[in-house]
C-alpha positions in Angstrom: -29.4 167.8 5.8 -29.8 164.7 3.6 -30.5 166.9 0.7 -26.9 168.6 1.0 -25.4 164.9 1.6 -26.8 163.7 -1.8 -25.9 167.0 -3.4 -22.5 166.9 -2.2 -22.2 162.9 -3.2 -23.5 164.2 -6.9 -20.5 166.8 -7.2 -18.2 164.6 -5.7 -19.3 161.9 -8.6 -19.2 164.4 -11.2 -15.7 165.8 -10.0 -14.3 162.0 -10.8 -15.9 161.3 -13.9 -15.1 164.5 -15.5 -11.2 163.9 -14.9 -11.3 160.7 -17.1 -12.7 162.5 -20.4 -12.1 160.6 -23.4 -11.1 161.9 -26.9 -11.8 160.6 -29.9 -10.1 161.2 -33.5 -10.6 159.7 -36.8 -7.9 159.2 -38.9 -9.4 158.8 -42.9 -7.0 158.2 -45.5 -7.7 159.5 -48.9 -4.1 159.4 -50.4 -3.0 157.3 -52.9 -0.5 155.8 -50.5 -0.3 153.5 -47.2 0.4 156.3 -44.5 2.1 155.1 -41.4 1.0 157.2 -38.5 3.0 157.4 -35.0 2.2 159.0 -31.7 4.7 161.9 -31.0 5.3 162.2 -27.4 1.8 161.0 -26.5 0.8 156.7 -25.5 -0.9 155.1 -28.5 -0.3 152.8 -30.5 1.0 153.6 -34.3 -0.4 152.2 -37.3 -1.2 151.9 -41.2 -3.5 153.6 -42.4 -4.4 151.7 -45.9 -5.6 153.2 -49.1 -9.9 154.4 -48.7 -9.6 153.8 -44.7 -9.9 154.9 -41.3 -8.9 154.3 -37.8 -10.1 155.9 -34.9 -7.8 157.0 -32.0 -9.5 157.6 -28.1 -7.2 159.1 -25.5 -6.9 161.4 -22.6 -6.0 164.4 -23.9 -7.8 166.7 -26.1 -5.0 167.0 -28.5 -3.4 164.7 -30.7 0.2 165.0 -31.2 1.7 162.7 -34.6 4.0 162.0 -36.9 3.5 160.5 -40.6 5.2 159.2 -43.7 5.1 160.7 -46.8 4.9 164.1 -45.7 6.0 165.5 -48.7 3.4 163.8 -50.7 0.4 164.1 -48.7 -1.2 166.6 -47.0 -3.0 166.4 -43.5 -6.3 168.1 -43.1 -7.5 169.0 -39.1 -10.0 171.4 -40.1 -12.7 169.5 -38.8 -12.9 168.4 -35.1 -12.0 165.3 -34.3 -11.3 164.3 -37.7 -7.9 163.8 -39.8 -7.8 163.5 -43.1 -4.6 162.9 -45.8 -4.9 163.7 -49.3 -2.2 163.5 -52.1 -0.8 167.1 -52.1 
């Protein structure tokens, strides 16, 4: 009987600590230009993204949803997970 307690206590923990996963994505900036980055319908806060660096981005969700400047100069690049990088196009 105690055996089936502290199995049931073990899922119960598990259940509640795999509901708050956390995701992580790195924004890298290889541009030529100071991107501006902005969460689109998600809560995070925006921010620049200088010249040669990166910021890193945890939330809830294992999608990120964004909007940047410059669009039609730089490119975005999601091909690997996790990762975001911006080029000059």
């Amino acid at each position: 009987m105690k055996k089936k307690v502290g199995l049931l206590l073990l899922i119960i923990v598990f259940a509640f600590s795999s509901c708050s996963l956390q995701y992580t994505f790195e924004f890298v900036n290889e541009s030529s230009y100071i991107i501006y980055i902005q969460p689109n319908g998600q809560d995070w806060d925006s921010f620049y993204l200088d010249v040669d660096d990166d910021r890193s981005v945890t939330i809830n969700e294992s999608t990120i949803y964004f909007i940047y400047d410059h669009a039609g100069l730089v490119g975005c690049d999601n091909s690997e997970k996790g990762k975001i990088i911006f080029t000059d196009k």
